[in-house]
DRENSEVO-31122 format. One line per 4 residues: number of its first residue (from 1); their letters; for each residue x, z, y of N, C-alpha, C. Coordinates in pm, whole numbers. Layout:
NUM> A> X Z Y X Z Y X Z Y; ...
END
This chain:
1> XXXX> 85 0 -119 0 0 0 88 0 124; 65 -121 210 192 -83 319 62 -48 462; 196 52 494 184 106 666 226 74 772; 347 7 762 347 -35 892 464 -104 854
5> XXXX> 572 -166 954 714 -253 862 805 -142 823; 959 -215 786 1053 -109 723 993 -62 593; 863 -147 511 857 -69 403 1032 -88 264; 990 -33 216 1116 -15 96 1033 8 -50
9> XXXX> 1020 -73 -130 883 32 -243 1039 -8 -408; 1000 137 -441 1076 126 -595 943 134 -718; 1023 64 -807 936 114 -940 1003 118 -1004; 966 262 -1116 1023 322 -1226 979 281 -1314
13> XXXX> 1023 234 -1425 916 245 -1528 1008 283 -1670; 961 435 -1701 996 538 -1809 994 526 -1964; 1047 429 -2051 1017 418 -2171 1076 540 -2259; 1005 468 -2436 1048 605 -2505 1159 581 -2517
17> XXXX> 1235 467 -2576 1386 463 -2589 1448 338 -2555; 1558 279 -2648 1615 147 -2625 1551 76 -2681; 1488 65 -2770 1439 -29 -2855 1293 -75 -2797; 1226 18 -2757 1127 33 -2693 1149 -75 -2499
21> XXXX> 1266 -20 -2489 1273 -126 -2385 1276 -264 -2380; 1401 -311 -2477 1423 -425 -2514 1293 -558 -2598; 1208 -469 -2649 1088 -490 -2738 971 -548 -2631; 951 -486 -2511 871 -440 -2427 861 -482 -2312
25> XXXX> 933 -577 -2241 985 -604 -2107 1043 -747 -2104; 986 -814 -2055 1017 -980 -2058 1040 -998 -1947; 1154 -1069 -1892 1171 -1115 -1755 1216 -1260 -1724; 1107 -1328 -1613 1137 -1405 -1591 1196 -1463 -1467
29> XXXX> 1167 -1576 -1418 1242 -1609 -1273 1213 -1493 -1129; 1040 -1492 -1150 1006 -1412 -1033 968 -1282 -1088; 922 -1242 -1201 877 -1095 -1213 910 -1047 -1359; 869 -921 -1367 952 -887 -1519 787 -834 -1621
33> XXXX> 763 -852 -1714 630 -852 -1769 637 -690 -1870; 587 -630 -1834 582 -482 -1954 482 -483 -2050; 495 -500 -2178 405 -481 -2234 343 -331 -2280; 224 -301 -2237 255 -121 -2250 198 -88 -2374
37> XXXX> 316 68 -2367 282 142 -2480 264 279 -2467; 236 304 -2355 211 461 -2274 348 475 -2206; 415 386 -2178 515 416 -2080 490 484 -1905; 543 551 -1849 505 615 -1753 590 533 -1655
41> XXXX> 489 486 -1516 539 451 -1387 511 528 -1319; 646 508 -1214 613 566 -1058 602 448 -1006; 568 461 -897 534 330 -775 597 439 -625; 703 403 -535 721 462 -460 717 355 -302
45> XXXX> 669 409 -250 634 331 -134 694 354 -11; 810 367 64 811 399 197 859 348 330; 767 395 405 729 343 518 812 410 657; 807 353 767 810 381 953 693 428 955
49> XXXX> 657 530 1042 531 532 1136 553 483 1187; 341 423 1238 368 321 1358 398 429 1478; 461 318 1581 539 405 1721 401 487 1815; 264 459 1749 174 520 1858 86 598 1784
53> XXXX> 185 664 1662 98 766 1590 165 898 1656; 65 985 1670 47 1112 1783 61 1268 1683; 159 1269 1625 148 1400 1522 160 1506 1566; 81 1599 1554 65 1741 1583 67 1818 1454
57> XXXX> 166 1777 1367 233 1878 1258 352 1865 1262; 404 1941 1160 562 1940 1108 592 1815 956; 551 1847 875 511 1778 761 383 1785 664; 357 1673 631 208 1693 533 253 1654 380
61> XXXX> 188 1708 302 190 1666 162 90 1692 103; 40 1524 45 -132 1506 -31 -106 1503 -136; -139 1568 -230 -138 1530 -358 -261 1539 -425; -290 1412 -544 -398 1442 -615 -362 1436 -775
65> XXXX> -444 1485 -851 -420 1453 -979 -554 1465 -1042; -461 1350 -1115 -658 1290 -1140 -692 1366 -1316; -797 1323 -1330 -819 1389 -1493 -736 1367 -1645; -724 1244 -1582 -574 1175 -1667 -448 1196 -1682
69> XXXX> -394 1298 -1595 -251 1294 -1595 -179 1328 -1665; -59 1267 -1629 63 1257 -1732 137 1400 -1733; 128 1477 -1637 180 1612 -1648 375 1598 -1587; 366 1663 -1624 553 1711 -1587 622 1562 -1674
73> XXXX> 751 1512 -1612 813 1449 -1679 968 1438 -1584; 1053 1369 -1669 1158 1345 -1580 1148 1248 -1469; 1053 1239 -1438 1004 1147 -1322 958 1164 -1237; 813 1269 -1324 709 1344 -1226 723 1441 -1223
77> XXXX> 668 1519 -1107 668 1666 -1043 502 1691 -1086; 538 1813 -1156 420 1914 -1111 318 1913 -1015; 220 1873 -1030 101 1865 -957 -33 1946 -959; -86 2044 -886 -207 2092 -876 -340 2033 -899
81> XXXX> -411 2083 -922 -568 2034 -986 -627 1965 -894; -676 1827 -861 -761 1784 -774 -710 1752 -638; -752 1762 -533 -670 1696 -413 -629 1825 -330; -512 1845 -281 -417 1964 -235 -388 1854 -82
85> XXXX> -358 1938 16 -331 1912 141 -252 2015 220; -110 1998 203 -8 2098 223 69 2069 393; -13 2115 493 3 2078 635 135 2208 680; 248 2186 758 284 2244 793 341 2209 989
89> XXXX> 380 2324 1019 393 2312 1153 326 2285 1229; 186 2265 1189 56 2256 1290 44 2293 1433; 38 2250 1525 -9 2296 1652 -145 2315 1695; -224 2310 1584 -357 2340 1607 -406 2412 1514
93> XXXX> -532 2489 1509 -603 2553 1380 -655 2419 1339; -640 2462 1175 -706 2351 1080 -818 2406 1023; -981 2378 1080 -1033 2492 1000 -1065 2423 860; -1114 2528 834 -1155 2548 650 -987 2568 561
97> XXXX> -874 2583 634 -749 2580 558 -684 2736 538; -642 2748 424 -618 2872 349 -446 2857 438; -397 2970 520 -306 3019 571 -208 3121 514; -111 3031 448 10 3119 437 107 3109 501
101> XXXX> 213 3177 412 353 3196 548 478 3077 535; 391 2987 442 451 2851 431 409 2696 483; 287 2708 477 193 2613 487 58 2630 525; -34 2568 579 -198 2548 550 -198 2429 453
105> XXXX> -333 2530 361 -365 2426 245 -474 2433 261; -543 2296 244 -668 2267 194 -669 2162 55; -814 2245 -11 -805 2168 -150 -964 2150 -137; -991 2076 -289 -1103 2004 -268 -1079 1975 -428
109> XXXX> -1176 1964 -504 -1208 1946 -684 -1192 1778 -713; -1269 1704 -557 -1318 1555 -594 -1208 1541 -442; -1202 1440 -475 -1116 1350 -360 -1210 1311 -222; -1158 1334 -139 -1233 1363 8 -1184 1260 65
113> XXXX> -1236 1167 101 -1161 1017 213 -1182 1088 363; -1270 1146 372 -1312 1199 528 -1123 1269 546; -1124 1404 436 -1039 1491 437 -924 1414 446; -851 1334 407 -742 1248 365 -686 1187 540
117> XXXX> -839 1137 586 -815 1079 720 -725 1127 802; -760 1270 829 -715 1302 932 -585 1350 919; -544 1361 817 -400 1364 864 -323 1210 833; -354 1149 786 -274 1004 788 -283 868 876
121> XXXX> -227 791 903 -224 693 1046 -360 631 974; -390 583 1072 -538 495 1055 -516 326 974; -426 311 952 -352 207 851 -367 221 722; -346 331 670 -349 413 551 -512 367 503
125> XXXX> -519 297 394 -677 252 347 -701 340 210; -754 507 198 -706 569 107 -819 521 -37; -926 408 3 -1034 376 -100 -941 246 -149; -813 208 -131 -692 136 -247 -670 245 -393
129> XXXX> -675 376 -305 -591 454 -442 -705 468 -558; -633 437 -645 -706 438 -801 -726 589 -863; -798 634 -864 -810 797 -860 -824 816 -986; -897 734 -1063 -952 778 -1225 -858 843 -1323
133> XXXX> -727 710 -1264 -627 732 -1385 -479 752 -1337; -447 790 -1252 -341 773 -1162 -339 938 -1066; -221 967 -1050 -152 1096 -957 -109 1028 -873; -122 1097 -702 -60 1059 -646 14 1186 -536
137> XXXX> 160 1159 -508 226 1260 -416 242 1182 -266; 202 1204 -174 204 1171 -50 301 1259 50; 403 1208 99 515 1286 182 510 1219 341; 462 1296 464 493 1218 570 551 1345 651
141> XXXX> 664 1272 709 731 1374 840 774 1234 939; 905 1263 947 964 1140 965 899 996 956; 887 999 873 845 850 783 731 900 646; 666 837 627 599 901 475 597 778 387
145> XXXX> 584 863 280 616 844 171 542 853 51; 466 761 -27 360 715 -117 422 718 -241; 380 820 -349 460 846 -491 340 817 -617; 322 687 -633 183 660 -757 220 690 -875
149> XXXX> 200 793 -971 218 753 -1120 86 754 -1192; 133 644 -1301 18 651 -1413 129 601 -1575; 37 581 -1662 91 530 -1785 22 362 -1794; 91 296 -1846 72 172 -1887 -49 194 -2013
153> XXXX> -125 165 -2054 -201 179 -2170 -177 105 -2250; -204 116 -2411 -141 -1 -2527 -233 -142 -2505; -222 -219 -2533 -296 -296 -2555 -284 -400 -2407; -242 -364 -2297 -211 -428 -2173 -86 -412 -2093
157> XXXX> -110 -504 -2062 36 -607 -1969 60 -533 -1787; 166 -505 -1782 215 -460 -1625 292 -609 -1572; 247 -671 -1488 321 -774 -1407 365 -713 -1293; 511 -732 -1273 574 -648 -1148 678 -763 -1115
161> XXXX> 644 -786 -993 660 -897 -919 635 -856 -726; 743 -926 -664 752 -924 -519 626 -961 -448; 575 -872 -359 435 -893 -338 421 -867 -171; 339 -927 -55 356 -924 73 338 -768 128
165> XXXX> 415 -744 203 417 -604 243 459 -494 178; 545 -542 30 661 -457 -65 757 -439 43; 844 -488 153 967 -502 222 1029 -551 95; 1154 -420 92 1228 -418 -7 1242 -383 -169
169> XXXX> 1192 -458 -234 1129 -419 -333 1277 -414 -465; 1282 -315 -556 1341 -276 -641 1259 -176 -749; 1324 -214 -912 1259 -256 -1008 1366 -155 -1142; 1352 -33 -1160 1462 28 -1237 1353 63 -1379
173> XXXX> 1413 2 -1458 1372 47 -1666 1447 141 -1706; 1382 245 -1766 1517 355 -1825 1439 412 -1934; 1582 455 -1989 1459 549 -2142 1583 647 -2119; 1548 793 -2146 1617 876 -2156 1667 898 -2288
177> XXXX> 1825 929 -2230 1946 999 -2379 1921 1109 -2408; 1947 1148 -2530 1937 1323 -2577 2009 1390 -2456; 1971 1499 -2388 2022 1568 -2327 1957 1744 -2374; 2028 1821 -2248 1941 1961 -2295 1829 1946 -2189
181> XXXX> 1793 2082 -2156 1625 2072 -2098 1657 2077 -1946; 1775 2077 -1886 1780 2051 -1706 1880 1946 -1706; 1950 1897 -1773 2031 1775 -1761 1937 1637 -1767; 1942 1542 -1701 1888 1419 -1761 1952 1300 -1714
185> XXXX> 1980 1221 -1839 2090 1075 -1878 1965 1002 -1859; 1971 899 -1786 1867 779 -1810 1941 631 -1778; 1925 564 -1916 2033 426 -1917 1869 328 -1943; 1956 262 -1844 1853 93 -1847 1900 -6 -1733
189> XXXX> 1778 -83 -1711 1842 -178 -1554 1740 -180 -1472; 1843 -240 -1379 1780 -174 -1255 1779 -363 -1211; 1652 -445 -1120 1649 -542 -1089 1636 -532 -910; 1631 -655 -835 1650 -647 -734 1531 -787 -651
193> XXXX> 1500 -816 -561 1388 -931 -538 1468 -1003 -422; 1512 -1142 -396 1509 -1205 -264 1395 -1192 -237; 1430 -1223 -53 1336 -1252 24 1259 -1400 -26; 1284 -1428 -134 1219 -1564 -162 1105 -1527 -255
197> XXXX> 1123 -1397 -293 1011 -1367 -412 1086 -1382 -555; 1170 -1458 -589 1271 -1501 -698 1332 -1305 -730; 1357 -1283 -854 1458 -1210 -910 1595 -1239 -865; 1673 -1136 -799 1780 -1174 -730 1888 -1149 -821
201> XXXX> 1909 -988 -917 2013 -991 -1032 1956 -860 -1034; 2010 -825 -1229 1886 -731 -1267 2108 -684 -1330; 2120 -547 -1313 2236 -474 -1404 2217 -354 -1442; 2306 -311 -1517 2280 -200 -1596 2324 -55 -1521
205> XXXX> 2231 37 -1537 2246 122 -1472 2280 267 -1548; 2308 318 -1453 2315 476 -1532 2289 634 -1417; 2192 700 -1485 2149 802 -1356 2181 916 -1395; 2239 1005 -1382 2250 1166 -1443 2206 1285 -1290
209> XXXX> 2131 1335 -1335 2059 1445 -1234 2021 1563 -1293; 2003 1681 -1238 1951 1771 -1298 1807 1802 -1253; 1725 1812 -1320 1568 1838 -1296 1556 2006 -1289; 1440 2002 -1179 1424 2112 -1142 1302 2211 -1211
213> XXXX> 1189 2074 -1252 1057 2117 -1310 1085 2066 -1540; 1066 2174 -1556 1075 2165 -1733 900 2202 -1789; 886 2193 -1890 779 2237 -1984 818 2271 -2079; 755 2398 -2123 810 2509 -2204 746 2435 -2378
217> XXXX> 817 2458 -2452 846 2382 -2584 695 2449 -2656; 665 2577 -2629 543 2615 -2678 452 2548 -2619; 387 2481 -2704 275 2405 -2686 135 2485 -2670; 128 2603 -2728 16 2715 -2719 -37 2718 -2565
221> XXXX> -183 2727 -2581 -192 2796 -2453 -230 2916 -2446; -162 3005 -2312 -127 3099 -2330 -168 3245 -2235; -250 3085 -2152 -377 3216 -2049 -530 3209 -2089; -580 3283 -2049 -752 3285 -2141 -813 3361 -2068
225> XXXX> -923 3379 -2072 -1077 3484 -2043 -1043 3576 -2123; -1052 3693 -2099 -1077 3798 -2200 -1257 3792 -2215; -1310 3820 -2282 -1452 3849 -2321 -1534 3937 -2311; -1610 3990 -2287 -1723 3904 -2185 -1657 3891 -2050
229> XXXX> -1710 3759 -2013 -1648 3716 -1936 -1724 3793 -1789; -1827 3801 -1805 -1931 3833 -1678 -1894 3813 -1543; -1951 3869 -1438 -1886 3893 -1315 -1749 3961 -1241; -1678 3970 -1347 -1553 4020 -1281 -1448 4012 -1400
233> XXXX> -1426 3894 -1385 -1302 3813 -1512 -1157 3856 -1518; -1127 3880 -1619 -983 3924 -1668 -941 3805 -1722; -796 3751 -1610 -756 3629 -1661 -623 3726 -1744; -600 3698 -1904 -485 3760 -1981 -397 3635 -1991
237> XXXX> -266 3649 -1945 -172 3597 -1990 -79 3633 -2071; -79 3575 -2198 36 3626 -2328 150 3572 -2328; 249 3623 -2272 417 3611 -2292 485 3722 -2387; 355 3717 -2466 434 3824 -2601 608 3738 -2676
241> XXXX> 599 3595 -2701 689 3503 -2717 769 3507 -2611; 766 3554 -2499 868 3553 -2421 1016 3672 -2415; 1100 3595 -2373 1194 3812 -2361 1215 3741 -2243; 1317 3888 -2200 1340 3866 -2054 1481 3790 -2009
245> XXXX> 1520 3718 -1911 1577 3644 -1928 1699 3680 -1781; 1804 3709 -1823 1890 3681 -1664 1877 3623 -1561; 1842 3637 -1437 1823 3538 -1286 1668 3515 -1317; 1554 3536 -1414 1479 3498 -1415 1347 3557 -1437
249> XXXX> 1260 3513 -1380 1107 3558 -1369 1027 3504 -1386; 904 3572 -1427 796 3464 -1510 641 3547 -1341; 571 3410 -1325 485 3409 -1232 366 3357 -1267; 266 3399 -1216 123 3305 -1236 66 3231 -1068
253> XXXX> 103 3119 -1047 26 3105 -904 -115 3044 -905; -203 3107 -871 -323 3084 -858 -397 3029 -720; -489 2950 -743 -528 2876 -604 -687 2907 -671; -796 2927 -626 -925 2936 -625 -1003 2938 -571
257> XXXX> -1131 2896 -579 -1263 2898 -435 -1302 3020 -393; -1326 2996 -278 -1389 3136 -238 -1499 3211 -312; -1565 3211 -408 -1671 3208 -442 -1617 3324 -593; -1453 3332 -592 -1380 3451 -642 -1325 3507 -558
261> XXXX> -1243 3654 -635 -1179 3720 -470 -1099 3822 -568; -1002 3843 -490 -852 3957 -572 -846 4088 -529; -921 4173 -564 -854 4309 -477 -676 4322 -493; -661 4335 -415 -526 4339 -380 -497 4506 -397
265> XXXX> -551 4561 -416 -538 4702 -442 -512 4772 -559; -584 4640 -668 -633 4638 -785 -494 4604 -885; -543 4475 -821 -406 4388 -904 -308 4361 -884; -189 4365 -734 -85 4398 -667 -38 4235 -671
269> XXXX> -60 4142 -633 -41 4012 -624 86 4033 -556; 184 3942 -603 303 3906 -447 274 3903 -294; 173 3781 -311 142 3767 -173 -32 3733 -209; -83 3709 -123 -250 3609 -130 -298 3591 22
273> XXXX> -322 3486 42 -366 3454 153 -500 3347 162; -545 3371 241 -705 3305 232 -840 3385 250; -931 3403 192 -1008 3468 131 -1021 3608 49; -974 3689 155 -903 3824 57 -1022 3926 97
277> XXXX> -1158 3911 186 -1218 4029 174 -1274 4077 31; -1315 4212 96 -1334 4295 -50 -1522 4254 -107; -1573 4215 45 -1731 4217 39 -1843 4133 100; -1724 4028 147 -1833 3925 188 -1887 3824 73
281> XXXX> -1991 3772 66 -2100 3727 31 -1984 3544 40; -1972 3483 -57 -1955 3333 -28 -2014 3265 63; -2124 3253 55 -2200 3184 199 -2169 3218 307; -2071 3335 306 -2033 3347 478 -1898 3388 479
285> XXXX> -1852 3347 339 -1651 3285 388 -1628 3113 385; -1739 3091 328 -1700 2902 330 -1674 2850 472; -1734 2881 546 -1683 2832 716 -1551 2835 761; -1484 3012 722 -1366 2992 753 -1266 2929 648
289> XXXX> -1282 2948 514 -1175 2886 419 -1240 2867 293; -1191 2747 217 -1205 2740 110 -1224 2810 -21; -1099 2900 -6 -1098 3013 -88 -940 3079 -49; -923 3088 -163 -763 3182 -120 -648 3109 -263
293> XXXX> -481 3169 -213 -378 3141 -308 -331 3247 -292; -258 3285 -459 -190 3390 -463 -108 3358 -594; -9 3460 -549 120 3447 -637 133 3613 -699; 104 3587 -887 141 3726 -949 308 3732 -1023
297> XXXX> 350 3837 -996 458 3856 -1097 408 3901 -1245; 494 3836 -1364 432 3838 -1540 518 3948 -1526; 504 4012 -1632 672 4076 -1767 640 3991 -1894; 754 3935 -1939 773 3877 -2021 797 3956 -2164
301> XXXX> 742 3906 -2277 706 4045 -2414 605 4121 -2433; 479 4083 -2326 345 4153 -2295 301 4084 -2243; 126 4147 -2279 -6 4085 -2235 24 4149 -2103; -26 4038 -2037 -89 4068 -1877 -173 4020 -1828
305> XXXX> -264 4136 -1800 -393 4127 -1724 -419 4167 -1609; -500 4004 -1521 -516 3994 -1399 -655 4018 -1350; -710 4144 -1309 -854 4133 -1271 -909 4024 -1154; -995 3956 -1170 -1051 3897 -1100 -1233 3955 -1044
309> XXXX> -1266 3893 -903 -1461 3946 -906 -1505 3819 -864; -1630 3825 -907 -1692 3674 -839 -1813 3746 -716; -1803 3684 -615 -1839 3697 -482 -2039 3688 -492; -2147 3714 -457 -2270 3686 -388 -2250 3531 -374
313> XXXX> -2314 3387 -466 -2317 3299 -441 -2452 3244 -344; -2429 3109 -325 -2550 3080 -217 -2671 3058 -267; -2775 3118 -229 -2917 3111 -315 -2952 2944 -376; -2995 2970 -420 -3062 2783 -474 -3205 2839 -486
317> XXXX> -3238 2664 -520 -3365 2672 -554 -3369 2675 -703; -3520 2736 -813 -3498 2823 -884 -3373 2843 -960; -3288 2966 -868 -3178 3011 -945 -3050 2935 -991; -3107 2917 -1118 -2972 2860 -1212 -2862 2968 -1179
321> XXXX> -2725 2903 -1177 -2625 2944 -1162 -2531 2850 -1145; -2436 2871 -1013 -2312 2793 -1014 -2162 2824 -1098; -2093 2735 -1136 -2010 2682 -1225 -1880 2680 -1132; -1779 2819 -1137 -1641 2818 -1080 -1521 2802 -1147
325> XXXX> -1473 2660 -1113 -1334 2635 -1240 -1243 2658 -1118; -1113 2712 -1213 -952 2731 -1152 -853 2665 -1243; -767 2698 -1175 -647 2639 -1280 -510 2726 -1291; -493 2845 -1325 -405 2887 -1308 -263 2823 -1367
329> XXXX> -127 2842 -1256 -27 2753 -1327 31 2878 -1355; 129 2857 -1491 177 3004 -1505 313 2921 -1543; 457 3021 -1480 576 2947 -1530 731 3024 -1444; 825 2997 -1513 924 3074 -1511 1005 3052 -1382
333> XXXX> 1070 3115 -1332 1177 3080 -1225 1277 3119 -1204; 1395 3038 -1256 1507 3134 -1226 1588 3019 -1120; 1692 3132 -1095 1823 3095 -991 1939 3084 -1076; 1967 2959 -990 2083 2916 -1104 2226 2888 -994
337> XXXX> 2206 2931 -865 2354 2924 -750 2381 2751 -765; 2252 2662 -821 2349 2549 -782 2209 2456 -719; 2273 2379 -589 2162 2319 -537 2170 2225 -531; 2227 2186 -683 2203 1997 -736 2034 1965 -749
341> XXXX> 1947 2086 -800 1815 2075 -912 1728 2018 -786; 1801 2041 -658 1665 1989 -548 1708 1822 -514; 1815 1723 -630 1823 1629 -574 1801 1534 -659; 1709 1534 -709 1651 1439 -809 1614 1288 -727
345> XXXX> 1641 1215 -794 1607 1068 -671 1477 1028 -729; 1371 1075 -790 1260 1056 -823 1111 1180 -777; 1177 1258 -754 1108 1351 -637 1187 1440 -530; 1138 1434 -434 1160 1499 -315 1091 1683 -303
349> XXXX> 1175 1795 -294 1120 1910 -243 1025 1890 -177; 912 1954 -127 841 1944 -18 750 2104 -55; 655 2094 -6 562 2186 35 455 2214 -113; 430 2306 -132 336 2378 -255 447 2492 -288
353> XXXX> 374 2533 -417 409 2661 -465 557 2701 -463; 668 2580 -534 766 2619 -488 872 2615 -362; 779 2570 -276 871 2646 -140 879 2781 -90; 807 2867 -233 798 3031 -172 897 3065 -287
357> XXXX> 1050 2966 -264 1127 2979 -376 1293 2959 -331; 1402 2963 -383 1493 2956 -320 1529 2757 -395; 1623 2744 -248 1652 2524 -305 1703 2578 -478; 1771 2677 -541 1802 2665 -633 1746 2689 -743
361> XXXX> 1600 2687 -714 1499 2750 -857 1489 2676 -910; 1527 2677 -1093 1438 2555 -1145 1329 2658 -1242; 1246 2554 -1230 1078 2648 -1320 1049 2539 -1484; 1052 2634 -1545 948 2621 -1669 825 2650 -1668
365> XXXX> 713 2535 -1690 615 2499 -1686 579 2571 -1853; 476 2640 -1880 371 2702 -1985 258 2598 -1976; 216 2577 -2101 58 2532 -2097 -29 2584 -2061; -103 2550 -2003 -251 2668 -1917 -372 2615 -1957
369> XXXX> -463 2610 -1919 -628 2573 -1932 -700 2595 -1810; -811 2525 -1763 -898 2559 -1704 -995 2623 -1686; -967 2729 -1639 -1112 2862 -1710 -1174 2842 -1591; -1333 2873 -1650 -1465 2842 -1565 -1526 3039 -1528
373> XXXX> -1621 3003 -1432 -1705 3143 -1462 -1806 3112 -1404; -1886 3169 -1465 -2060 3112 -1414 -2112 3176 -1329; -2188 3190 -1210 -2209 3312 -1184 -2342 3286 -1112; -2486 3360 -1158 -2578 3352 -1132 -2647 3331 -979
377> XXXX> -2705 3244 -954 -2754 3228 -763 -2893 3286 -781; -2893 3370 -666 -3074 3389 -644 -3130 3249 -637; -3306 3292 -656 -3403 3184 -648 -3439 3194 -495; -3406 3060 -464 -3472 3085 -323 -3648 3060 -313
381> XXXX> -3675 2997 -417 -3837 2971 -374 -3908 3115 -423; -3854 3212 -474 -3858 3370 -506 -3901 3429 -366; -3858 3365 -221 -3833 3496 -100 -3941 3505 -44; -4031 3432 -96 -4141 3493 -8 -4207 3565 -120
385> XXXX> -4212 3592 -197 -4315 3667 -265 -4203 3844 -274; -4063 3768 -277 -3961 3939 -266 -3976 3979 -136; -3964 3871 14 -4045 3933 132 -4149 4032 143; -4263 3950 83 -4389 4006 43 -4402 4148 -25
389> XXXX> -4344 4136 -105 -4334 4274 -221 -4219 4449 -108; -4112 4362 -92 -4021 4465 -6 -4108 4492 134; -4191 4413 224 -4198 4438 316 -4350 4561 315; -4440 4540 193 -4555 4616 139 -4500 4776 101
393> XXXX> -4344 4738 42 -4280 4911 -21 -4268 4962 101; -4190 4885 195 -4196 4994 364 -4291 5020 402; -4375 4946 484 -4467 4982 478 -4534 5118 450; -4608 5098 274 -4651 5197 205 -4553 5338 233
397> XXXX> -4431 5315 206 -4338 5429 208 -4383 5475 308; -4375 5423 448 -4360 5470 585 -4513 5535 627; -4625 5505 545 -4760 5529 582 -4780 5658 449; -4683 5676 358 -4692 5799 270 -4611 5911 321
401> XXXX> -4510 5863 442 -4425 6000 464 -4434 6047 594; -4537 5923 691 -4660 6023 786 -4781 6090 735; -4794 6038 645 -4933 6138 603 -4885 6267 579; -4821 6260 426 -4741 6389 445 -4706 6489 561
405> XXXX> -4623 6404 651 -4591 6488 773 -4705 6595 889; -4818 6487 863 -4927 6513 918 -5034 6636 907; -5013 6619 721 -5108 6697 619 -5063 6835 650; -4876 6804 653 -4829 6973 645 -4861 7067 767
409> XX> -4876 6960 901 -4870 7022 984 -5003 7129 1029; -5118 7074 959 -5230 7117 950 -5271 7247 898
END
């Protein structure tokens, strides 16, 4: 998607091995043909602002992830549930945005084009992005920066070819070498485009980096509901499989709607910001924020349990009950004194959970789940007859405890 000139766009494209490459990838004069087999692309896009865009932040970062995603890889970064909006240096209040001491965030379950607008140049056409099946990381300060991944699916063809408003377009194949779990070897080639559209020369490459984001080899998942779930949920996280580890700590960061809430008294969170009263009613924190984020410290070798309450939802009509999903990410962090892990040439640091981290953290990613909680709404077509009924008990009350008063005085 281009923004304005000076674009530059790369594509990655991640196979399982050599054979898999060579098998898989046909190239001809102008473009190189993939035949897919769940291979993972990035698409990186970047751009100039135009000269008469008027920013009143520091940096933004959009990210979405769609229902499909590919998750952690040596490619991709860690991504939050649904669409995240990580504004910093603001010179204005952003309302409805959850305020910490890093960022304003606003999130959203479904993808918001209204929401998206306003922080990106009016160039930016965000009903291009393919949401179904595709993540996307969005970086603008300076210049921004468009990060697409998806997987190729079996059965169909990737044509990648020089296209108007690519600029500079470049074209890298790699399959990764055995390495350990923060080292990563990736051998393949890397191609190049004239300005004619023609393949200019495609050579062999070689990348070694250390990654900052891992996934933990236990495949288990390892946070849950304790049971009954009711109105005030115990999220348990089991790091019984875990021990404790030098330089390192195990965390749960949680992001949720207002429509839950943390006593902080209760459960001793790191930090939480957002939505932290003890007693308002949802219908009258949605104005100011979404909901709230917070960051718990684990011990590793034990269950840990996080109390959660669910808030007074907004009446409906008859009743029912509304349906509150989260996503807690749960995962390790240690310091390692070296600040290679923040220079991966396939993601950029920026703004979310780990900037409340030092440049040298790298994190292990746990499997998690999406836990729901239901939580019952009054009936609103109920209020006039509970009007009716409460306003008859005063009343009566008030006409039984003058009589009384009356009787005695007699």
């Amino acid at each position: 998607m281009s923004i304005s000139g000076g674009n530059k766009t790369r594509v990655t494209v991640l196979f399982k091995d050599a054979e898999d490459l060579q098998r898989n990838s046909v190239n001809a004069q102008d473009s190189i043909i993939i035949k897919g087999r769940g291979q993972l692309v990035q698409r990186r896009t970047t751009s100039e602002l135009p000269h008469d865009e008027n920013k009143s932040f520091g940096t933004v970062r959009i990210t979405w992830k769609s229902p499909d995603s590919s998750g952690v890889s040596v490619i991709a970064p860690p991504l939050s549930s649904g669409l995240n909006i990580y504004v910093s240096g603001s010179s204005k209040q952003i309302p409805g945005a959850v305020h910490s001491a890093k960022y304003d965030l606003l999130h959203s379950d479904e993808f918001s084009d209204a929401l998206v607008r306003q922080f990106l140049p009016k160039e930016f056409n965000p009903t291009e992005l393919m949401l179904k099946d595709r993540d996307y990381d969005i970086i603008m300060d300076d210049k921004i920066s468009m990060n697409e991944y998806y997987m190729i699916k079996s059965d169909s063809n990737e044509t990648l070819k020089y296209e108007d408003g690519y600029g500079k377009l470049e074209v890298g194949m790699f399959f990764a070498e055995p390495s350990d779990h923060l080292d990563v070897n990736l051998n393949g080639l890397r191609c190049t485009w004239s300005s004619t559209g023609q393949i200019d020369k495609c050579h062999k490459t070689y990348l070694f980096y250390q990654r900052a984001h891992t996934e933990s080899t236990n495949s288990n998942t390892i946070v849950e509901h304790l049971e009954p779930i009711g109105l005030h949920p115990t999220i348990r996280v089991d790091l019984r499989g875990e021990a404790p580890s030098e330089n390192c700590e195990h965390y749960m960061y949680l992001a949720a709607p207002a429509g839950l809430f943390i006593d902080k008294f209760q459960s001793a969170p790191v930090f939480i910001a957002g939505a932290d009263d003890l007693e308002m009613p949802e219908y009258k924190i949605d104005n100011g924020t979404w909901g709230f984020e917070s960051l718990f410290s684990l011990k590793p070798g034990q269950l840990n349990d996080i109390k959660l309450h669910a808030r007074y939802v907004t009446p409906q009509p008859w009743g029912n009950s509304k349906l509150i999903e989260y996503n807690p990410i749960i995962f390790q962090a240690c310091d390692t004194g070296n600040m290679e892990v923040q220079n991966s040439p396939f993601y950029t640091r920026s703004l979310g959970f780990e900037s409340f981290f030092t440049n040298d953290t790298v994190f292990k990613h746990f499997h998690s789940a999406t836990l729901s909680v239901s939580v019952p709404a009054a009936n609103t077509n109920d209020f006039q007859a509970v009007w009716f009924v409460t306003s008859m008990c005063l009343v009566l009350s008030v006409a039984y405890l003058l009589i009384k008063v009356f009787t005695r005085q007699r």
